[in-house]
N, C-alpha and C positions, 0 to 999 in steps of 0.2 A: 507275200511272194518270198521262197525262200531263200533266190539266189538274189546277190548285192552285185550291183554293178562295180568294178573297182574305178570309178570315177576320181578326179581330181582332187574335189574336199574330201574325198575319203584319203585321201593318203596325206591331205593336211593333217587330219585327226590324226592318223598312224603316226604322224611323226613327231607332233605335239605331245601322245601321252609319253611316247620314246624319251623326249626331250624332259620332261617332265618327271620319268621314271630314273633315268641317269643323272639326273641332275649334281651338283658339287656340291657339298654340306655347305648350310648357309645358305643358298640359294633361294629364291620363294619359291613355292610349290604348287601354284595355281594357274591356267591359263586361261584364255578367253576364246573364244569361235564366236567370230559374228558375223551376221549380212544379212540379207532381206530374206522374205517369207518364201519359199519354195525353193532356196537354193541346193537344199539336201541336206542341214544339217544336223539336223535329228536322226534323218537315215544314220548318215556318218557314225555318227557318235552313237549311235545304237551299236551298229556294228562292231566299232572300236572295244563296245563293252563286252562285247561279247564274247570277242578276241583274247581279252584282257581279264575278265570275270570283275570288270567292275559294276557298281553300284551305278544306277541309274534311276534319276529320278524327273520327273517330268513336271514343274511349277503350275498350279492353277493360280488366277486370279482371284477367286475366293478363301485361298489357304491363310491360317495363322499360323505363325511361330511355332504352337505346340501340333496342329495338322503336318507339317515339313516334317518337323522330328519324327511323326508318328509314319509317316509313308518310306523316310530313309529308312526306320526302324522295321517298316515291314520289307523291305526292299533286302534287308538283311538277313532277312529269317527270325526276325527277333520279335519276340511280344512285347506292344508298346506299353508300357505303365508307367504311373509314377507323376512327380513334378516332371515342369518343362525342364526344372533344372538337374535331374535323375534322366532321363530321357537323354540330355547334352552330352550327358558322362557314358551313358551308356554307346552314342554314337561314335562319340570321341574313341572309347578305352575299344570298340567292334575294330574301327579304321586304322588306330595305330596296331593291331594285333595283325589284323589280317592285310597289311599294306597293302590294300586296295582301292584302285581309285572312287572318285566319290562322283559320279557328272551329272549337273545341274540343270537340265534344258528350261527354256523361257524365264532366265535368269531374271529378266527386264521386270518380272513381279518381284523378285526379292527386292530393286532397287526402289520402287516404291514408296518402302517403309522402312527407317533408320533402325529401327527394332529387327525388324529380319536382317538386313544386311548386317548386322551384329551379332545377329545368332552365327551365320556361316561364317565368320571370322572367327567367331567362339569354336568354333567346329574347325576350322583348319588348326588354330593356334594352337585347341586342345589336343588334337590328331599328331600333328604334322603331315598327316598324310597330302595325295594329291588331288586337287580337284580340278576340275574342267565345268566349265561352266559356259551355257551357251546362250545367245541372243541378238538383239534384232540389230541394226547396221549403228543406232547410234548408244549403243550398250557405251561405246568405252567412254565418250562423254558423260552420261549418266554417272559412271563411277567416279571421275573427278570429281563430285563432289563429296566423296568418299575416303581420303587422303590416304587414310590407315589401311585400306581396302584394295584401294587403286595401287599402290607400292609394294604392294605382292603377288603381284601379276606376274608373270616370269616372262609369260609368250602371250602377244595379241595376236592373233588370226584370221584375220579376214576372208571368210567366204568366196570363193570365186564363183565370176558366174560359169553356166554349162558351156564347155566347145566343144567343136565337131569331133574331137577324139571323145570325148564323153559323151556323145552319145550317139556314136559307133557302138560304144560299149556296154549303151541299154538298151539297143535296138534288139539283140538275142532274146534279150531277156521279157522284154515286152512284144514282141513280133516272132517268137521260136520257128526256126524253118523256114522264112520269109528272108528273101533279101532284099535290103531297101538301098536303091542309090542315094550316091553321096550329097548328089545334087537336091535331094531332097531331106536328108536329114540338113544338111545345109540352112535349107530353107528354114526349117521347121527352128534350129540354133535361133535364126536370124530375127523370128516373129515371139522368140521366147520373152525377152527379157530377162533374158539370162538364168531364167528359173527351170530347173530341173524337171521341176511338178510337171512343168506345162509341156514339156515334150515327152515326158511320159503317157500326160494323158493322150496325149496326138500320136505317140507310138498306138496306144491300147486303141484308138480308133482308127487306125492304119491298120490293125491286125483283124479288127473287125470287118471292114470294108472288105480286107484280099481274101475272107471265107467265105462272103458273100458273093466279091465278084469271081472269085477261081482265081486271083493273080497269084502267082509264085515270089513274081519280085515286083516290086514299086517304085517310081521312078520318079521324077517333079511332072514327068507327062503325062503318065500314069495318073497320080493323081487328079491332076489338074484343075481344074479352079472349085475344086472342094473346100471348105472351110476349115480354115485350121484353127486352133483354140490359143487365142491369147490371152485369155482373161480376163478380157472387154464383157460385158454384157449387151446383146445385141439390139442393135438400134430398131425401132419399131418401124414396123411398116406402114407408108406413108397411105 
């Protein structure tokens, strides 16, 4: 979908990499975004990169040390080759050239393994550039144990969950043409768990429902005791 909701953590990210890009020499140059699974913040910071023409790199669970390098490296435009320790230099000598930010989603793999969270430190220290780096609600614990890590952090971020202005603001975009009462995006907030996902996908089957039944607009009456999606798996029938 090509349009971005300007939603809440989105303008936490906007303001973070801001804070981050301005920052006062000497200062650390890293920040954190965290909070639970569905909040948006991948969207977010997708966005943000976009905005910004930063690098953006998205963590597997199966990744090494020399794979991270290799998908920055391709994320760059750059052909990977070399040692891991040619590869380091090459990312480093890319990020300090073109000060661009560097953003790290499902961070919580780097934290892991003592060896990777030591390459990304090799990789700011060697940069100076800025990084953002993102994950799940207990990210910033994990980095205590971290010390060297954990104390260049500039800005921790915590995720917020979705409110009704947020998702006013993706009601357009998942529903185009459709106007949905408040009292039912309302709803729909209240059975989220605060997760963005989840009333997107209840927006996307709100829009499906009013092409089937002809409605214009949608209402909590409207709907009414239709099933909304909270991300229960549904109890068997007795």
């Amino acid at each position: 979908m090509s349009q971005i909701a300007q939603i809440y953590n989105l303008e936490l990210v906007r303001t973070a990499a801001e804070r981050l890009a301005g920052r006062t020499d000497g200062l650390p140059g890293m920040a954190a975004l965290y909070g639970p699974p569905g909040y948006g913040k991948t969207t977010a910071a997708l966005a943000i990169a976009n905005e910004n023409r930063a690098y953006f790199v998205q963590m597997r669970s199966a990744w090494s040390r020399k794979t991270l390098l290799e998908k920055i490296l391709i994320e760059m435009g750059a052909k990977p080759h070399g040692t891991i320790s040619q590869m380091l230099d090459q990312v480093c000598e890319q990020l300090a050239t073109s000060r661009r930010m560097l953003m790290i989603d499902e961070f919580d793999y780097c934290v892991r393994n003592d060896a990777t969270i030591e390459l990304v430190r090799d990789i700011y220290e060697g940069s100076q550039a800025t990084l953002l780096l993102l994950g799940e609600e207990l990210l910033p614990n994990k980095l205590k144990k971290h010390e060297r890590f954990h104390s260049r952090i500039l800005s921790w971020i915590p995720a917020q969950p979705i409110t009704l202005q947020d998702a006013a603001a993706l009601a357009p975009i998942y529903c185009p043409g459709l106007a949905i009462g408040s009292d039912l995006l309302e709803h729909l907030v209240k059975l989220s768990g605060g997760s963005v996902r989840r009333v997107s996908v209840n927006l996307a089957a709100i829009y499906e429902a009013a092409a089937v039944e002809g409605w214009e607009n949608v209402t909590r009456a409207t709907w009414g005791d239709r099933p909304v999606y909270t991300g229960e798996a549904p109890r068997r029938a007795a």
